[in-house]
N, C-alpha and C positions, 0 to 999 in steps of 0.2 A: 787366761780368761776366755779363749775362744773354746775349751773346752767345755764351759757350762754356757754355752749358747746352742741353743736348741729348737727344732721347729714343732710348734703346738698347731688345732686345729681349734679355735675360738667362737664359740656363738654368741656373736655379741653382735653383729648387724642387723637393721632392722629386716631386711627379707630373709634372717633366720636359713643361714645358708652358710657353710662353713667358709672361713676366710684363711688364707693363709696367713701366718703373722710370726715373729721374731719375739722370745723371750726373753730377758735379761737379766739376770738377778739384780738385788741393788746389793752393792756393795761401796766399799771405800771410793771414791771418785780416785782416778790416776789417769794419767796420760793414756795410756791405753784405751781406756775405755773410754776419755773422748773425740779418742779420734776414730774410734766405732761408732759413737754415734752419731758424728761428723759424716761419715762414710753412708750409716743407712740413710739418714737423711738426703743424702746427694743420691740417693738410690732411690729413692721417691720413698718411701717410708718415713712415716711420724709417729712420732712418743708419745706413749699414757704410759703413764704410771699406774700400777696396781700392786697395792699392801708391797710385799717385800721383791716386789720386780720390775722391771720395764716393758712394757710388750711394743713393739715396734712395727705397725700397721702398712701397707701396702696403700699407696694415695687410690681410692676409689674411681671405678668409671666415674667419668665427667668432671673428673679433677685432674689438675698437673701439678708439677713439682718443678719449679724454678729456685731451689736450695743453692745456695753460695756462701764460701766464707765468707762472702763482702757483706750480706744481707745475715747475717748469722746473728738472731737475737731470740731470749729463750722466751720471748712471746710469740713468737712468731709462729703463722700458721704455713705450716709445709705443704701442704695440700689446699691448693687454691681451685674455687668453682670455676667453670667455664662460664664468663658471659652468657647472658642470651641473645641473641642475632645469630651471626654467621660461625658458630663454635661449637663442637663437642670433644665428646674426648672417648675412646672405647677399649681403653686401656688401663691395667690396672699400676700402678708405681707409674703412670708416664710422665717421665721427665723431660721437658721440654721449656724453653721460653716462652709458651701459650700453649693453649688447644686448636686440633686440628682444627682448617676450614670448611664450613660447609661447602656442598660446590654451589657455582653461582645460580643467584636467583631463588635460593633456599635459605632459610633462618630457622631457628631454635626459638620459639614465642616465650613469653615472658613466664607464664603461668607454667610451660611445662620445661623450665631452665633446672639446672645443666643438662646439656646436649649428651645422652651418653652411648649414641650409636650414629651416625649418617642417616638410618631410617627417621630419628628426631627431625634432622631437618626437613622443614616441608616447603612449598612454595612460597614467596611472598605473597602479600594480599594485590589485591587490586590499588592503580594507581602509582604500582611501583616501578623501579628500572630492574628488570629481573637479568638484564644483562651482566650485570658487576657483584663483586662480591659484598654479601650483605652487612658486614662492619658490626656495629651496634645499636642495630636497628633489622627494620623487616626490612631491610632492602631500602637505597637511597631513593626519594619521590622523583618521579616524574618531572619535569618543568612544565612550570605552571602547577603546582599541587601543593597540596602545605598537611600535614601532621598534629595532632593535638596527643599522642601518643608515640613514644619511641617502636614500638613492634604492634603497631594496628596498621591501618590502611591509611593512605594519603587521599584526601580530596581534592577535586578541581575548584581553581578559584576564578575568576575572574566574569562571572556568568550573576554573583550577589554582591557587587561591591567591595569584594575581593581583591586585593594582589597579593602573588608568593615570591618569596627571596628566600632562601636558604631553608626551604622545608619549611617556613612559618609563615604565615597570613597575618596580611596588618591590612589598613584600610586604605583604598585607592579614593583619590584624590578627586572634589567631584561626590563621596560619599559620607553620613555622618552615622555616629555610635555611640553608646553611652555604655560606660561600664557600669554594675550593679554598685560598686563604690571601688576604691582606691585599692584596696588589697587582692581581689579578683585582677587587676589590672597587674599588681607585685608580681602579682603567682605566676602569671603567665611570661612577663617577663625574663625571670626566675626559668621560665622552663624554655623560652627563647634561648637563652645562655648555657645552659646544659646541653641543647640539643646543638649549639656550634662548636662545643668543648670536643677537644680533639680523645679525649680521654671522658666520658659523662659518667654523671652518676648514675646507678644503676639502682639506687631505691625506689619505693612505690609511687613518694608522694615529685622524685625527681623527672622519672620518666612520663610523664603524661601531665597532660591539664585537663582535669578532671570535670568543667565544666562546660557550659556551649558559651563561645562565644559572642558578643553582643551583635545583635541584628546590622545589618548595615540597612541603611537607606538615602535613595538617592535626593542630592539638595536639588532645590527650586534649582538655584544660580551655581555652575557647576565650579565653578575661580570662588565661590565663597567657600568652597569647605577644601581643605590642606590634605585630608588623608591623614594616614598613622598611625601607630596605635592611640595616642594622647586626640588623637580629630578633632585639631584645632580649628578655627574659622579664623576667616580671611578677616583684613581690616575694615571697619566698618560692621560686620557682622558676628550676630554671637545669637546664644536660644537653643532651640530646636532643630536642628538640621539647619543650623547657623540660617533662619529664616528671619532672623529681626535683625532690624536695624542699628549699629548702637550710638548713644547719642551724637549729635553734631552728623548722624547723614540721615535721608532720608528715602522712601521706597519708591520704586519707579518699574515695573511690569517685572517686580519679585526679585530687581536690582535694588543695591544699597545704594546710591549716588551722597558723593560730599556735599554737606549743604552750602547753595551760595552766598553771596554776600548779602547784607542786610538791603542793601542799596536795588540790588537786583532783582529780591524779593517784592520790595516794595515798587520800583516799575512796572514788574509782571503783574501785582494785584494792582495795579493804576491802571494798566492796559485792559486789561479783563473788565474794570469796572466799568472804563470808559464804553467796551463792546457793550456790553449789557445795558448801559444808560441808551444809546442813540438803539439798540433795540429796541427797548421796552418804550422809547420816544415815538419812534416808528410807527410802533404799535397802537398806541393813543392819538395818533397824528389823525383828524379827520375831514379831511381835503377832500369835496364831495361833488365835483365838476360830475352832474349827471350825464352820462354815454348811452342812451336805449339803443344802438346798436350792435352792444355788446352784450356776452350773455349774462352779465350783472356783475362778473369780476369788477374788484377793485383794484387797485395799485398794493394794499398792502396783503391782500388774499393771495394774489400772484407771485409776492415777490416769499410769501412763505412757504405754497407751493413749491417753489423751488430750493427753499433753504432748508427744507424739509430732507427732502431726497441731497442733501450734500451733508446736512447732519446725521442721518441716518445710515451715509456709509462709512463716516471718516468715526461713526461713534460701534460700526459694526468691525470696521480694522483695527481700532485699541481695546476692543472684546477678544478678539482673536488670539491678538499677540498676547494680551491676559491671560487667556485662560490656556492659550498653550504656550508657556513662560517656559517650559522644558526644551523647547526647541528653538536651536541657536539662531531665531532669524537673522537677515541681514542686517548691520547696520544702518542700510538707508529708509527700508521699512521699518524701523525700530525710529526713526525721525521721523517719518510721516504720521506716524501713533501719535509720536511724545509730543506732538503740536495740535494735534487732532484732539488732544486732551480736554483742551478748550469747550471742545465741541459737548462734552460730556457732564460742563458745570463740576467736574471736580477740582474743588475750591484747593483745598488739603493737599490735593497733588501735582496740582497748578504754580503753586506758591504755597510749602508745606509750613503751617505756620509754628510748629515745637523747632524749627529753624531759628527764628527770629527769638520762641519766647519755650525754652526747655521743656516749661513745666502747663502747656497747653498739648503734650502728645499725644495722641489718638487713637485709641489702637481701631478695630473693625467696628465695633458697638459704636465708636466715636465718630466712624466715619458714617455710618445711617444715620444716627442723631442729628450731624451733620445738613447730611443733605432732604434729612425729614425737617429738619428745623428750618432750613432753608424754604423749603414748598411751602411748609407749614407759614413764613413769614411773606413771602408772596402773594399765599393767599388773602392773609386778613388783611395785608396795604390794600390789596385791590377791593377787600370789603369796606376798608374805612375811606377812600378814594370816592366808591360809589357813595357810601355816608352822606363823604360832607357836599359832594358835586349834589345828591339827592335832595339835600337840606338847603342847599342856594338855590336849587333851581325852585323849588314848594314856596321858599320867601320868595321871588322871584312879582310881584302884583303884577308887571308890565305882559305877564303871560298869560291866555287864556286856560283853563283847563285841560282842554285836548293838546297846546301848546305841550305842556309841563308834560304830559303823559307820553306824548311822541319824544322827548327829548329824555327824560328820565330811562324810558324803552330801550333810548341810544344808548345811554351811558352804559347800561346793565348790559348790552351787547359788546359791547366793548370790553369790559371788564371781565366777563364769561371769556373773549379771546386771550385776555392778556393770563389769566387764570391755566387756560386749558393749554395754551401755548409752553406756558413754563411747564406746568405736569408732565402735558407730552414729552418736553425736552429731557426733562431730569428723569424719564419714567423706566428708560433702560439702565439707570445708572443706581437708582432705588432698589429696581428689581435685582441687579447682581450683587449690590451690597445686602441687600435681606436675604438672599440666596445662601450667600459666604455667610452666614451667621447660623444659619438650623443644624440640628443635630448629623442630617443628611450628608451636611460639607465638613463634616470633622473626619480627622485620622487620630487612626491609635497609633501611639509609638511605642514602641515593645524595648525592654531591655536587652531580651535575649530570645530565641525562637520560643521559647518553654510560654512566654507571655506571658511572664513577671512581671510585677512594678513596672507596668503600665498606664500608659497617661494619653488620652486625648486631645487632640491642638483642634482649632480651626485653621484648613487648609491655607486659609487667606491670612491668617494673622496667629502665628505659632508664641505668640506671646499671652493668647487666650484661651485655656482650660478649657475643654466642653463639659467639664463636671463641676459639681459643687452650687453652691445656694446664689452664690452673686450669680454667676452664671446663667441659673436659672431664673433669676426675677431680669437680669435684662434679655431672656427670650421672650417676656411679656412685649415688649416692645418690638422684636422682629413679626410677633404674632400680628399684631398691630396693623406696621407695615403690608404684613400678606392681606389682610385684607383689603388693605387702598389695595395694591396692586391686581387685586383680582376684580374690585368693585370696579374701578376705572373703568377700565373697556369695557366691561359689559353694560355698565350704564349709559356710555357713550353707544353703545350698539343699541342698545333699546330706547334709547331718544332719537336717535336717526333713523330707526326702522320705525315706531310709531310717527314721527312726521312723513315719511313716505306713506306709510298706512293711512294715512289722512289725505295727504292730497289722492292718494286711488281713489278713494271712497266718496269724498266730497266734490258734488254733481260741477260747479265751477270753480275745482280748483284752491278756492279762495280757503289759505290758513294758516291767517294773519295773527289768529287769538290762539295758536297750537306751538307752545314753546316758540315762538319768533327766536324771543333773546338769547335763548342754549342754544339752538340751532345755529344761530349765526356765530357763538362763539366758539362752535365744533366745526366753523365752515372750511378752517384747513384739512382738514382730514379729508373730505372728501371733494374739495373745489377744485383740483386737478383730474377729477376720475371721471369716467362714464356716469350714465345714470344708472345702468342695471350695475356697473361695480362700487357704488357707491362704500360698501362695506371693506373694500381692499386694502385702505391704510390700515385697519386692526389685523388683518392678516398678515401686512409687509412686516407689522409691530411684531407679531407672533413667532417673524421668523429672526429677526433681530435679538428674541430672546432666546430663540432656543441656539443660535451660532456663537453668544456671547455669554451665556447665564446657563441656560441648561445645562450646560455636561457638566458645571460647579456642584450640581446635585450628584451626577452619576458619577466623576470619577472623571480624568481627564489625560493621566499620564502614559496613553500606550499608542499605537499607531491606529488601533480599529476606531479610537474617536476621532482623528483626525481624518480617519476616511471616512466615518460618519459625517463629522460636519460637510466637509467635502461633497458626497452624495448629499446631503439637506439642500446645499447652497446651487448645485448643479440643476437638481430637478426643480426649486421653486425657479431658477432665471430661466429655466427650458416651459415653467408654466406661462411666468409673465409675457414672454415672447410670443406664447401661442394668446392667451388675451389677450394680450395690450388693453389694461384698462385704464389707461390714463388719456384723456382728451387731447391733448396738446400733443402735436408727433414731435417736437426737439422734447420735451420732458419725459416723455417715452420713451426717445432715443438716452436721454440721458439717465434714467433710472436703468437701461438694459446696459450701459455702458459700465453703471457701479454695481450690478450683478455679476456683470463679465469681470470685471478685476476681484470682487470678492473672490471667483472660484481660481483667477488667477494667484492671487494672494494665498491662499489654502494649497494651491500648488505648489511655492515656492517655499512653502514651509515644510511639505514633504519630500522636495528635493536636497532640502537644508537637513533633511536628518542625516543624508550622504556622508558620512565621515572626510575629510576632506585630505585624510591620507589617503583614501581608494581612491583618487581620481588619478588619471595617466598622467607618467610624467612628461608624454608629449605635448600635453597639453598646458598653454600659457596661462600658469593660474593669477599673475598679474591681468594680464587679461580677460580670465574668465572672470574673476572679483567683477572689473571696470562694468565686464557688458552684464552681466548680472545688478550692478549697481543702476545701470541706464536704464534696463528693461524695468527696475522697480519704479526707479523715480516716475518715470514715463508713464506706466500704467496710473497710478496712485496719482497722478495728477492730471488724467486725462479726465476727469471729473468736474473738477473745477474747472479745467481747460477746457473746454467743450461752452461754459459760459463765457468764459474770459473771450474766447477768440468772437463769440458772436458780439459781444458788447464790443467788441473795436471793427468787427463790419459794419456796426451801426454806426458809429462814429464817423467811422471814412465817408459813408456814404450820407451821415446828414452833414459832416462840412466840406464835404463836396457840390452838397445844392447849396447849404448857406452862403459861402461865396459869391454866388450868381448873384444874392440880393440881401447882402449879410444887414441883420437889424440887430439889437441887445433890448435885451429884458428880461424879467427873473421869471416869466413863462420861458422864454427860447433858453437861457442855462439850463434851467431845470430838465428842459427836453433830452438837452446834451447829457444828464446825468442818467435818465432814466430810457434805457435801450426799448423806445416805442415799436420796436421789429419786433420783440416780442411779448411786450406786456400788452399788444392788444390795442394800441392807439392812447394806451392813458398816459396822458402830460401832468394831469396833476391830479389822476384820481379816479376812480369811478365806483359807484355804489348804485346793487340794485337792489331791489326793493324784497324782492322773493331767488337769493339765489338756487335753494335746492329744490324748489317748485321749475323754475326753467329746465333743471338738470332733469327731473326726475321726465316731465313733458315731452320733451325734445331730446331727437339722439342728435348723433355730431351734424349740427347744422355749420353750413358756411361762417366762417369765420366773419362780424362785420369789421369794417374800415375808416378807419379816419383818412387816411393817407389823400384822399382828392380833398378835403377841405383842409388841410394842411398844407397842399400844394395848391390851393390855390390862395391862401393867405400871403404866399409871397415869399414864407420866411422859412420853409422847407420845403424839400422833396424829396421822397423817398418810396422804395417798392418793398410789400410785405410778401409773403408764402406765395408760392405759384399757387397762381388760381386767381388769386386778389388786385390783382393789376387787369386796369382796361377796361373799368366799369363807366368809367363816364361814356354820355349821349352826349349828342349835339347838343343837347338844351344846357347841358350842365357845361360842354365847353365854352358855351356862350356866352353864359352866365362868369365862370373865370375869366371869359377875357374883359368883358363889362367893369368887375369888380375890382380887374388890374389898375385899370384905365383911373377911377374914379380912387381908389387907394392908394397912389402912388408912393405920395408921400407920409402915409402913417405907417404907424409899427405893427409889428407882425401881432400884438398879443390884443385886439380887437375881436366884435362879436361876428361868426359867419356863420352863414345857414347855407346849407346847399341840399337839396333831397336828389339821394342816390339809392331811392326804394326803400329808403330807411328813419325816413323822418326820421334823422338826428340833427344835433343843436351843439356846435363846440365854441363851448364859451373860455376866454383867455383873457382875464382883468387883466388891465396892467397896473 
């Protein structure tokens, strides 16, 4: 037989280039001849048959021959391709267990596989470890890098939401995705699994995931989102970047909180109602012990002067930690917020009421409605209040004409304060919820980079579309909204600058018939300020909106806004300090005091973005926690404290005279209740007749005094502001001791006159 085996030269390759090759004739099958063909085979050679012969091939560069009798089947292909990664072969019949290695740091790319010189292989791509031998693949990645392709380049992750394990990207924990649907999500899987196979597949659709995967983006609350591929959300949370709530908890500065018990609900809106009742009673209260030595403050103008500047910062600290919800504050600043909430009249997240009853939940639209429907219902009580008081007082026969007119006048002043008092209050809270509703405050959520099947949320409430026709007929209603908000103050600035314009102009003064009754219902705004800053509270408003509300329009999750805000909050408390437009120096002091914790506050949130692994390990971070815990509390209630500690000086100091000649009566309580050190000498009141005619007339004139005819009634004594003590003359201690003498034994809440330059008259019924 071996003598009709013979060597031919074949063109039968495709680069048409002679091959060498074995021919065999076909004859009767015998032992012999298969164990020649046994033999070429294990010599790297494989069989075609052609018409009456065998030709027996030489395995091609870029193939080997791993032939054995144990592997011995007549389907069997004897000539196997070299991988693509780290393999070629540049040999013809090369019989081997594999193909040669590239050397390290080199691979054979997909498109240009089998390897069939060393020059094939080339570098790995970028991203790889060109250290080790390349396998199957371009080279094993990097750490920290991940693969969508067996033989392309590896990317960095962890810079979009990213983590890598094993050459593959899944999503870090902290961040949310959404896949274009279930079988994209298969695929990639599928190609996770091939690419940890110790052996992978080496197909088209095996090697690569052929699509980009889903965008990552970072959640609100970072413990609400799980990571992985599947990016689950945490309990309580599900939506959009796991940003809504799901039933049974409710939202708290872009937290899910479990909702409490019914019982508890219902205390907290008990408690809240009862604040709001003894306020709005407060407010209607009209106790009118005339004082002409004062500059016409009342008791209740004073006492919301200052509740003013304590609402206005405790409502500028739960804006903050709002709208920068991305940034892990402290837990203890995160309680001074959740109580200060109060402050805010947000009713909804006070005591959230889809707690108690499911199917009342509210998303953002529900929350303006909310707090529009609320204003909206304050105002018309205070319309129909003035109604029926208007209506009693006209039946009224026992009154004169002018009687009815001057009393009617009142009531309409009164009910403008109760009106503008609430506006004011709710009016930062209006303004961020219509803010969070405009097109402005929406994000797109993207599927995949390419920005596919994409969907729009409101930043504030990802359970509301910004597209579609509901959508747009309840923007009818933020539109609304924008305009109260923008009408407000500017009306209010143009009523109180045309009354100024009037008293200029008008030769004495007198302008009794020029808005009185709005004027006086506007009189907190400007009843604490100078006369030339009268305009200041809409500025302090101005800046209120743009630390809590504004950057809701522009964007808010990067560090340049929080040093924005930061610069806002620094140069308006570095302006106030150079005015000083507020009259009173402790209300002065205490407005620059919650200036200074604001920019503190905004500090502490920029030191809070510190990752809390970087910090030394010499350092006691039980201890740092503790003093960072005290330094917050401390600040954030240095505010309030700064009243609290003057209201118990005054205390000490009036039951320290009382003592001396202690009497009872509901004038002397009442003194005790109300700290006359700095409301000015009011025991039970004071109203003047033209306060922003005195303001506008007069700059800071001395403060007047009740304290000598208090101290000479018997039944106190006390010393107001340096400066104000030592006014009495001989005449007037005369007169006290005269009236000791003869008073002995009545009570202290009797009528006394005493003129200390001031023709004043303090009257105390008993």
């Amino acid at each position: 037989m071996i003598h009709s085996i013979w060597h031919s030269f074949l063109l039968r390759n495709p680069l048409e280039s002679y091959e060498e090759a074995i021919k065999v004739p076909l004859t009767t099958t015998s032992f012999e001849e298969e164990i020649l063909i046994v033999v070429l085979n294990r010599l790297g050679f494989r069989k075609r048959t052609h018409s009456n012969y065998n030709i027996f091939l030489p395995c091609p560069l870029g193939t080997f021959s791993n032939y054995t009798l144990l592997t011995l089947e007549p389907s069997m292909e004897i000539c196997i391709d070299c991988p693509p990664g780290g393999f070629y072969s540049d040999s013809l019949a090369f019989v081997s267990k594999g193909c040669k290695k590239c050397p390290n740091g080199s691979y054979v790319a997909y498109d240009k596989k089998p390897g069939k010189s060393v020059s094939d292989c080339k570098s790995c791509p970028h991203g790889t470890e060109t250290d080790y031998f390349a396998g199957y693949r371009a080279c094993p990645c990097l750490e920290g890098h991940y693969r969508t392709h067996l033989f392309e380049e590896c990317r960095k992750c962890g810079e979009d939401g990213l983590v890598c394990h094993d050459e593959y990207a899944s999503l870090k924990p902290g961040y949310w995705w959404e896949w274009r649907n279930d079988s994209y999500k298969r695929r990639y899987q599928d190609f996770i699994k091939n690419l940890n196979a110790s052996l992978p597949a080496l197909d088209e659709n095996s090697v690569q995931y052929p699509y980009a995967l889903p965008t990552p983006y970072r959640c609100q609350v970072l413990e609400s989102c799980e990571g992985g591929l599947d990016s689950l959300c945490a309990d309580g949370y599900e939506g959009p970047i796991c940003a809504v709530c799901s039933s049974g908890y409710y939202k708290q500065f872009h937290s899910c909180k479990k909702c409490p018990s019914k019982s508890w609900i219902v205390g907290q809106l008990s408690l809240v109602a009862a604040i709001l009742l003894m306020t709005f009673t407060l407010l209607t209260r009209k106790r009118k012990t005339k004082l002409g030595m004062d500059h016409g403050h009342n008791l209740i103008d004073t006492f919301l002067s200052k509740l003013k500047i304590l609402i206005g910062f405790y409502q500028v600290t739960y804006g903050l930690l709002d709208v920068f919800s991305y940034i892990s504050w402290p837990g203890s600043l995160k309680g001074v917020a959740k109580y200060s909430e109060v402050l805010q009249l947000n009713l909804l997240h006070i005591a959230p009421a889809h707690c108690l009853f499911p199917e009342l939940r509210a998303n953002a639209f529900g929350d303006l409605f909310v707090i529009l429907s609320f204003t909206a219902t304050a105002t018309a009580a205070s319309g129909v209040f003035y109604g029926i008081r208007k209506r009693i007082i006209l039946q009224n026969k026992s009154l004169e004409d002018e009687e009815k007119l001057a009393k009617i006048s009142e009531i309409k002043g009164v009910v403008y304060k109760n009106v503008f008092f609430v506006l004011y209050v709710t009016y930062l809270s209006t303004f961020s919820k219509t803010a969070s509703v405009l097109q402005l405050a929406c994000r797109k959520v993207c599927r995949d980079k390419n920005e596919k099947l994409c969907n729009e949320y409101l930043k504030a409430d990802y359970s509301v579309k910004c597209q579609g026709s509901t959508y747009n007929h309840l923007l009818i209603v933020a539109y609304i909204s924008t305009a109260y908000i923008l009408t407000l103050p500017v009306a209010s600035f143009i009523a109180l600058w045309k009354h100024r314009r009037a008293i200029s102009t008008t030769a004495d003064g007198d302008v009794s018939d020029v808005g009185t009754e709005l004027v006086e219902g506007l009189r907190f705004l400007f009843e604490n300020y100078k006369p030339h800053t009268w305009y200041w509270e809409l500025i302090e408003m101005s800046r209120r909106v743009v630390l809590t509300s504004g950057l809701i329009l522009v964007g808010h999750e990067s560090r340049s806004y929080i040093g924005l805000a930061w610069v806002v909050a620094g140069v308006y408390g570095i302006h106030f300090s150079w005015m000083k437009p507020i009259q009173d120096p402790f209300e002065n002091r205490l407005m620059t005091t919650s200036l200074a914790v604001t920019v503190v506050n905004l500090g502490i949130g920029a030191v809070s973005k510190i990752p809390a692994e970087n910090i030394s390990d010499a350092v006691d971070k039980d201890m740092d926690a503790l003093t960072m815990k005290i330094l917050i509390l401390g600040a954030n209630t240095l505010v309030i404290g700064l009243l609290v500690v003057q209201y118990y000086v005054y205390v000490y100091q009036y039951l320290k005279e009382w003592r001396k000649n202690p009497r009872w009566s509901f004038s002397c309580c009442l003194a005790l209740v109300l700290p006359l050190n700095d409301l000015q000498g009011e025991i039970r009141g004071m109203v003047g007749k033209n306060m922003l005619k005195a303001q506008l007339q007069t700059v800071m004139m001395g403060k007047p005094s009740i304290s000598a005819c208090a101290k000479e009634s018997g039944a106190m004594s006390f010393n107001l502001s340096r400066g104000e003590v030592g006014r009495d003359d001989a005449n007037t201690a005369e007169f006290h001791e005269v009236h000791l003498k003869k008073n002995k034994h009545q009570q202290c809440h009797q009528t006394i006159k005493c003129d200390l330059g001031t023709q004043t008259e303090v009257t105390m019924p008993s």
